[in-house]
N, C-alpha and C positions, 0 to 999 in steps of 0.2 A: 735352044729349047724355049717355047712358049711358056710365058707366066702359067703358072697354075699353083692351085690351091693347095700347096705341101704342108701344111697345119692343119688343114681336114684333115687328109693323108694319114697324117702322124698321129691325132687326135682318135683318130678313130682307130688305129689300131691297139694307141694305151684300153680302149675302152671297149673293143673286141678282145684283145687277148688277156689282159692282166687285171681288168676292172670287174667286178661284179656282176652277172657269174662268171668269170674268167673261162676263155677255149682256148687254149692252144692247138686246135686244128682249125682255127681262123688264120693260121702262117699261112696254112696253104694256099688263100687267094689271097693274101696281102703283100709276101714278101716273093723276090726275084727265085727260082728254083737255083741259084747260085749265091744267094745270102749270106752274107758273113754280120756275124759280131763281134765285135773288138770287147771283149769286157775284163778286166782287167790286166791288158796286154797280151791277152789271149785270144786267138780267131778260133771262134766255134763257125763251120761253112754248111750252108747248108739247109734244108728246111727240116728233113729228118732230126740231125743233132740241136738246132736248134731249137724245135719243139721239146724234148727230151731235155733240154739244158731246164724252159720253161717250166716244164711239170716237174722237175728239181729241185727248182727254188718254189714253187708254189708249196710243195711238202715239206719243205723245210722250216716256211712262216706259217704256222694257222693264224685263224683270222686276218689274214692275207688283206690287204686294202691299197689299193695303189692312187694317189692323188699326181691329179695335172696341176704345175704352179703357172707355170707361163710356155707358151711354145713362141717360136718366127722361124722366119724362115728369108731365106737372101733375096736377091733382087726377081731370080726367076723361079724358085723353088727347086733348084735340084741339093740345098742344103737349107736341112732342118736343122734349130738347137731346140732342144727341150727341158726341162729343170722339172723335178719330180719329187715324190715323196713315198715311202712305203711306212706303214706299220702294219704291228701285227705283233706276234709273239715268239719265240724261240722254239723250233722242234729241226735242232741240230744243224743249223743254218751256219757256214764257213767250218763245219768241223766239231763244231763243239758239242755239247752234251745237250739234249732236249732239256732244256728246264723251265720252260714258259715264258721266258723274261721278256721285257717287253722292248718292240723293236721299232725304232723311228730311224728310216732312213732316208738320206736326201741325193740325187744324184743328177747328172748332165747327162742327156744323150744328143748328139750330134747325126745326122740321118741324109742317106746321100737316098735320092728322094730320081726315081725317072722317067723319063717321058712319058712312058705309059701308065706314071702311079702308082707303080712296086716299089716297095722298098728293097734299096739293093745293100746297104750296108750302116751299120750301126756303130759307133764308136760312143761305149758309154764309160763315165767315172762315176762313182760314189765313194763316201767316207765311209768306208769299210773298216779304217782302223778304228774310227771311233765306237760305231754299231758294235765289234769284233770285244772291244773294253767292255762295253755295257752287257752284254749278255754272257760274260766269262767272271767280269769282278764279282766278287763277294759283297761289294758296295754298292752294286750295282752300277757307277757311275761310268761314264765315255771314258776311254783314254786320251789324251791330250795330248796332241804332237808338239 
């Protein structure tokens, strides 16, 4: 595979699809019509389901805001890492009850990036348990592993 530029790649799709005004029918030319996401050891395939996952999680944070920390990418660009940030607010996001709270979340996406510039597969973490304490405690405060 020839170098190429899989940090544009990457960059641009945080900021076509989750960034201000967020689309989710920007999958449709960015990712592979065979797409997978890995998001919590879970594979969503697909551009259909994964749009749908998208507009999901968008209903679930209002004032939805998604920040790029750092992206790279390997020697030829068919693997991206990414480091990420969301806030926003609570309207029922992992389950729980809409109650406004406020939501700072940080996580890793990993991006197998290909020759043609689709994105074919996404394997992302975030602290989920901590977000998951702070918008459920009475304290308000993270849970702490």
């Amino acid at each position: 595979m020839p170098r190429q530029d899989s940090v544009a790649i990457v960059e641009n799709f945080w900021r076509e699809v989750w960034q201000q005004p967020q689309d989710p029918d920007a999958i449709d030319r960015l990712v592979h019509e065979d797409f997978v996401i890995t998001s919590g050891g879970r594979d969503i395939t697909g551009r259909e389901p994964f749009k749908a996952w998208v507009r999901d999680v968008l209903a679930k944070v209002h004032d939805f805001q998604f920040h790029i920390i750092e992206t790279f990418q390997n020697h030829d660009g068919s693997r991206v890492a990414s480091r990420w940030r969301v806030t926003g607010r609570n309207n029922g996001l992992m389950g729980t009850q809409p109650n406004g709270a406020s939501i700072e979340m940080t996580g890793t996406a990993v991006w197998e990036v290909g020759a043609d510039g689709l994105l074919r597969h996404n394997w992302v973490e975030r602290n989920a348990f901590e977000v998951h304490g702070a918008i459920t405690r009475k304290d308000a405060r993270a849970n702490i592993f």
